[in-house]
TITIVO-974089 format. One record per residue (C-alpha): x, z, y; residue in one letter. Coordinates in steps of 0.2 Angstrom, whole numbers, padded with zeros to 4 digits, always signed. Layout:
residues N
XZYa...
***
This chain:
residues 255
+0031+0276+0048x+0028+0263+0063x+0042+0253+0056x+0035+0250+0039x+0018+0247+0048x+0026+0236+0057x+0036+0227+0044x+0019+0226+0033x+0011+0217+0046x+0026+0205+0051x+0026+0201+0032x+0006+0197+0032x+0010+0187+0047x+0022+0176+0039x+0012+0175+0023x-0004+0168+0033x+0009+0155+0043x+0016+0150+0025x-0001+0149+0017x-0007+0137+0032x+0008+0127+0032x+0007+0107+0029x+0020+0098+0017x+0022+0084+0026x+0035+0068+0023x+0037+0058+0006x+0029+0071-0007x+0031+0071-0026x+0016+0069-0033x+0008+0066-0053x-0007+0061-0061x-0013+0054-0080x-0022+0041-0083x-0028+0035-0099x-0017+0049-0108x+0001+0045-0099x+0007+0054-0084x+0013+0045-0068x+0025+0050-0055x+0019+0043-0038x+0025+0048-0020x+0012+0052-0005x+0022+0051+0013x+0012+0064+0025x+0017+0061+0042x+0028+0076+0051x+0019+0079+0066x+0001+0078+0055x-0010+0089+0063x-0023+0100+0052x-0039+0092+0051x-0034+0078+0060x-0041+0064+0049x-0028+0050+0044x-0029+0031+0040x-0023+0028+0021x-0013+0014+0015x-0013+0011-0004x+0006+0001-0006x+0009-0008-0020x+0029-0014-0023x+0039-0029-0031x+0045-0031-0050x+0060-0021-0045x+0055-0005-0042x+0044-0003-0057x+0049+0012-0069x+0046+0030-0072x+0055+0041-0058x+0041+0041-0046x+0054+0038-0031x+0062+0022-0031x+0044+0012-0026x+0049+0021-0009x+0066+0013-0005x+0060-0004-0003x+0047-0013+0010x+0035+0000+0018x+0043+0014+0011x+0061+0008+0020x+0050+0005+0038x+0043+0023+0039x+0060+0028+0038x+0065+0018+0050x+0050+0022+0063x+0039+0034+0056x+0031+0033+0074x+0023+0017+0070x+0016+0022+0054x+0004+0037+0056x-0004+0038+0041x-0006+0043+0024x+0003+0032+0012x+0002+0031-0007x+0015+0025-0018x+0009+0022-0037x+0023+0016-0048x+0021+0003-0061x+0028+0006-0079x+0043-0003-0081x+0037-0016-0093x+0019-0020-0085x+0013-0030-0069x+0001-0023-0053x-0012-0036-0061x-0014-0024-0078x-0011-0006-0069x-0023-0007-0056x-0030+0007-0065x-0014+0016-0062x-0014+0014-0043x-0032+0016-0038x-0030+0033-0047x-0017+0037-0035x-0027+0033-0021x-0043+0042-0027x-0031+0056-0031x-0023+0056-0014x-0042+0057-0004x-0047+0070-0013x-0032+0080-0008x-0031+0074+0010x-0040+0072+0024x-0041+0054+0027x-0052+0040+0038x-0062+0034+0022x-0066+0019+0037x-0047+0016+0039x-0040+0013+0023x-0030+0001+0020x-0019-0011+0004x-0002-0018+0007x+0009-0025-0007x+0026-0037-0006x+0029-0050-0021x+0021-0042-0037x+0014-0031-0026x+0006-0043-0015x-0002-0052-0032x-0009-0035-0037x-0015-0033-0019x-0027-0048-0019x-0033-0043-0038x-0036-0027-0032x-0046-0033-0016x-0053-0046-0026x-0062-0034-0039x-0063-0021-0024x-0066-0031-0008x-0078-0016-0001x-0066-0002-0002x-0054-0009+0011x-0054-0010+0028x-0038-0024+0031x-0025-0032+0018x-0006-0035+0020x+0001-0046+0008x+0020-0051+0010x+0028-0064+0000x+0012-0060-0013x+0002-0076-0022x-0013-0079-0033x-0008-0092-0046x+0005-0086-0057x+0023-0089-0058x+0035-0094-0072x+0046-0078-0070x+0035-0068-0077x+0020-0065-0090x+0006-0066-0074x-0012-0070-0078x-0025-0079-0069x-0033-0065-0055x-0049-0075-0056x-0058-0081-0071x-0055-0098-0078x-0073-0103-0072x-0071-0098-0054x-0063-0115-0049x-0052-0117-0037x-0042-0099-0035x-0037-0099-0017x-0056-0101-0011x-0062-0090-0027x-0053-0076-0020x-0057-0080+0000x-0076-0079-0004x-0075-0062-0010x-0064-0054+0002x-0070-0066+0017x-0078-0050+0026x-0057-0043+0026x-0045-0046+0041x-0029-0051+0031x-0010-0051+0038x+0001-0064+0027x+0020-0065+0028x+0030-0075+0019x+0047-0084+0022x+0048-0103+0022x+0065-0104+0011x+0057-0091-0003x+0064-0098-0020x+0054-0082-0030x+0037-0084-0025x+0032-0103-0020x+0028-0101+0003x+0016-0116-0002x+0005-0100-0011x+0002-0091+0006x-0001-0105+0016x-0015-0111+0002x-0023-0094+0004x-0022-0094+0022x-0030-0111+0023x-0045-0104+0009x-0047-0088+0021x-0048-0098+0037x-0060-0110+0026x-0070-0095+0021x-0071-0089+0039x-0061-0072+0037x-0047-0064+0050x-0032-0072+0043x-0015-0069+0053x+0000-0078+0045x+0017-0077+0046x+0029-0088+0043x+0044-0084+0044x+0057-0098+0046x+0073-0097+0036x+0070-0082+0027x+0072-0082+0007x+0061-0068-0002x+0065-0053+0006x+0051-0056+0018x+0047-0037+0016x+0061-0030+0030x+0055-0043+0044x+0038-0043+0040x+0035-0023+0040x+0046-0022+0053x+0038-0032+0065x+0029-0016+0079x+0014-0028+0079x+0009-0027+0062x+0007-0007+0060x-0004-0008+0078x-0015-0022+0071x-0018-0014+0053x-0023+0004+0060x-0037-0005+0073x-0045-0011+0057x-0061-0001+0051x-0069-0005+0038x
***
C-alpha cells in the first residue's frame, strides 16, 4: 500500500512538472485571417525563465521564402543567426510567412496578426518590441512602421527599400501625394532608432535606396545607424545579423 501511495504521488509529481513546463525554441504555430489559415513559427528562447518578461521581434523575410509550410521563413537571415548564437538573441521572435504569390506590402495584415497573436500568448516587454525584415522584408518593414510608427520600439532593415523595384509587382508604401518618399517615410517614423544594412555591390535591390533613406532619417533627426557593407552583393542578411553589435543595440531600445 506505501508503494502505490507512493507511486500516486510520484505520478502527480510529474504531472505538475509537465503541466508547468515551457516549449521553448522555434515552435509551430497557426492562426486565420480574413478566412485562410497561416502557418507561422515563434522561437522561445531555451533558458527562458517563467515570467520572465522578453523583448519581441516581429521578422519579416525576402521573396524566397514565401509559401505555405510555416518553416522555411526560418532558414534564412534572423532565423539562420539564432542558430548560430542563440545567446545574442534573447527574445521572442515571430516568423509570419507570406503566401507564395503576395508581397509583405499587401499581407501586413498577415503578419501583425502573428504578432498580436504571439503577445497574447507570451509574456513579452510591450516596451521592447521590435521589426526587422531583409529585401521584401525590409520593404514591408518600413510599410509596417510607416502606418504603425507607435508600436515599435527600434527597426532593422537589411538590404530593404521604399521605392519599388522592376522585379516585382511592388507599390508605392506612401501615397502619390506624400511627395518625396524617403522624407514621407522619415517624418513618420522620425521618433524610431533605425539599423540599415545594405551591401554596396547589391544588383537586387538598388544600395542608392538605403543610403536615400538614411540621408531622409538623418534629415528628419531620427537615430539612424547605417551599414554599408563593402563588396557585398545581396546577401547582406548573413553579415549584417551576424554582426554581435546589432542584437546588443536593438534590445537597449525602449519604446
Amino acid at each position: 500500500m506505501r508503494i502505490l501511495t507512493l507511486l500516486a504521488g510520484l505520478l502527480l509529481s510529474l504531472a505538475a512538472t509537465a503541466a508547468h513546463a515551457r516549449d521553448t525554441g522555434f515552435l509551430d504555430r497557426q492562426l486565420t485571417v480574413a478566412g485562410v489559415a497561416h502557418r507561422y513559427q515563434v522561437y522561445v528562447p531555451r533558458d527562458a525563465k517563467r515570467g520572465e518578461r522578453l523583448p519581441v521581434i516581429l521578422a519579416l523575410h525576402g521573396a524566397g521564402e514565401r509559401g505555405s509550410d510555416g518553416l522555411l521563413q526560418t532558414d534564412v537571415g534572423l532565423g539562420h543567426a539564432v542558430r548560430q548564437h542563440p545567446e545574442r538573441w534573447r527574445a521572442i521572435i515571430v516568423f509570419p510567412q507570406a503566401p507564395a504569390d503576395r508581397l509583405w506590402q499587401n499581407s501586413t495584415a498577415i503578419a501583425l496578426a502573428a504578432l498580436d497573436a504571439t503577445e497574447r500568448e507570451f509574456r513579452t516587454d510591450r516596451a521592447r518590441t521590435y521589426l526587422a525584415g531583409l529585401s521584401m522584408g525590409g520593404n514591408g518593414t518600413w510599410k509596417i512602421a510607416y502606418e504603425n510608427p507607435g508600436r515599435f520600439a527600434a527597426l532593422v532593415v537589411i538590404c530593404g527599400f521604399v521605392q519599388p523595384i522592376a522585379i516585382r509587382d511592388y507599390q508605392p508604401i506612401v501615397p502619390a501625394n506624400a511627395g518625396d518618399p524617403y522624407a514621407a517615410v522619415a517624418r513618420r517614423i522620425a521618433k524610431l532608432p533605425v539599423w540599415i544594412v545594405h551591401g554596396d555591390r547589391d544588383d537586387v535591390v538598388p544600395v542608392a535606396d538605403s543610403r536615400a533613406m538614411a540621408a531622409a532619417l538623418t534629415a528628419a533627426g531620427a537615430r539612424v545607424t547605417y551599414r554599408e557593407l563593402k563588396g557585398v552583393n545581396h546577401n547582406a542578411w548573413d553579415p549584417g545579423f551576424g554582426d554581435p553589435a546589432l542584437p546588443a543595440w536593438l534590445f537597449a531600445q525602449r519604446r
